[in-house]
C-alpha positions in Angstrom: -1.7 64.8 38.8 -1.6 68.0 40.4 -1.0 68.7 44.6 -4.3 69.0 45.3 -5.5 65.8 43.9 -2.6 64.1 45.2 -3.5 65.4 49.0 -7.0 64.3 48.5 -5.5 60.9 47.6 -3.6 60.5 50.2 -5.7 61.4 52.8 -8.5 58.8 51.0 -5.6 56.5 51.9 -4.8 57.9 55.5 -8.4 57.5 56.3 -8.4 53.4 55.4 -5.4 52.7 57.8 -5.9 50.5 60.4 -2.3 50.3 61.7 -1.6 52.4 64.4 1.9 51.6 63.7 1.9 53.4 60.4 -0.4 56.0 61.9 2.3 56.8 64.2 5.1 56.5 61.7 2.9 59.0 59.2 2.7 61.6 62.4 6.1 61.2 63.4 7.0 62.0 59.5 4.6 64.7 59.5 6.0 66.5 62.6 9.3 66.2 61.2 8.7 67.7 57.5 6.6 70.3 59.4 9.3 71.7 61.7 12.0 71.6 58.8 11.5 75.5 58.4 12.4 76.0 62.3 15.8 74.2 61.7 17.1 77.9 59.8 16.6 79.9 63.2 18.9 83.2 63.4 22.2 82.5 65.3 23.7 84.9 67.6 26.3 87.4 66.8 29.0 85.1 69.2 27.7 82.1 66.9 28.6 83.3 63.8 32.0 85.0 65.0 32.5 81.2 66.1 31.7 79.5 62.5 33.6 82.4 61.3 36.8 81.9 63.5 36.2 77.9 62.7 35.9 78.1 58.7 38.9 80.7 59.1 41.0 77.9 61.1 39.8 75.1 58.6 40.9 77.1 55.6 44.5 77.7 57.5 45.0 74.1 58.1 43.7 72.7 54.6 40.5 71.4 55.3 38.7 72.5 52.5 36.7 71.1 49.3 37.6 72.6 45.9 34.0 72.9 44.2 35.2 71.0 41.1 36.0 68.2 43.9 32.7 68.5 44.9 30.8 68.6 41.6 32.5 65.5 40.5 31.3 64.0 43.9 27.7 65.1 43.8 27.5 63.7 40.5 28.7 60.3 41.2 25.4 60.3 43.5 23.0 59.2 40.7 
C-alpha cells in the first residue's frame, strides 16, 4: 500500500473517532512529529566551541565509546 492510500486511510479512520481523548493524543503526536525538523536549529559559534572544549575533555578523561563497542551494542537491540 502506498503513502497516499495509507493517509486517505487513516484520515477515514480519524474522521470516525469519537474520543476526544485519542483526538488529543493524535494532535499532540502530530505536533510533535511535525516540529522534529526544528530540533536541528544552527548553534552559535560559543555553542559549538563549548561541545568542542566538552568532547575534547571527554576524550582526555576516557569517556569515550569505541565504535566496535557500539556496533555490538546497537545490534543486541533487535
Amino acid at each position: 500500500m502506498d503513502l497516499q492510500t495509507r493517509k486517505i486511510l487513516f484520515v477515514q479512520e480519524f474522521l470516525k473517532l469519537e474520543s476526544e481523548k485519542a483526538i488529543t493524543h493524535l494532535e499532540k503526536l502530530l505536533v510533535k512529529e511535525t516540529k522534529s525538523d526544528s530540533a536541528f536549529a544552527p548553534m552559535s559559534i560559543q555553542e559549538f566551541q563549548k561541545r568542542i572544549d566538552q568532547s575534547s575533555n571527554d576524550s582526555k578523561n576516557g569517556r569515550l565509546t569505541e565504535s566496535n563497542e557500539l556496533l555490538s551494542e546497537i545490534e543486541k537491540w533487535s
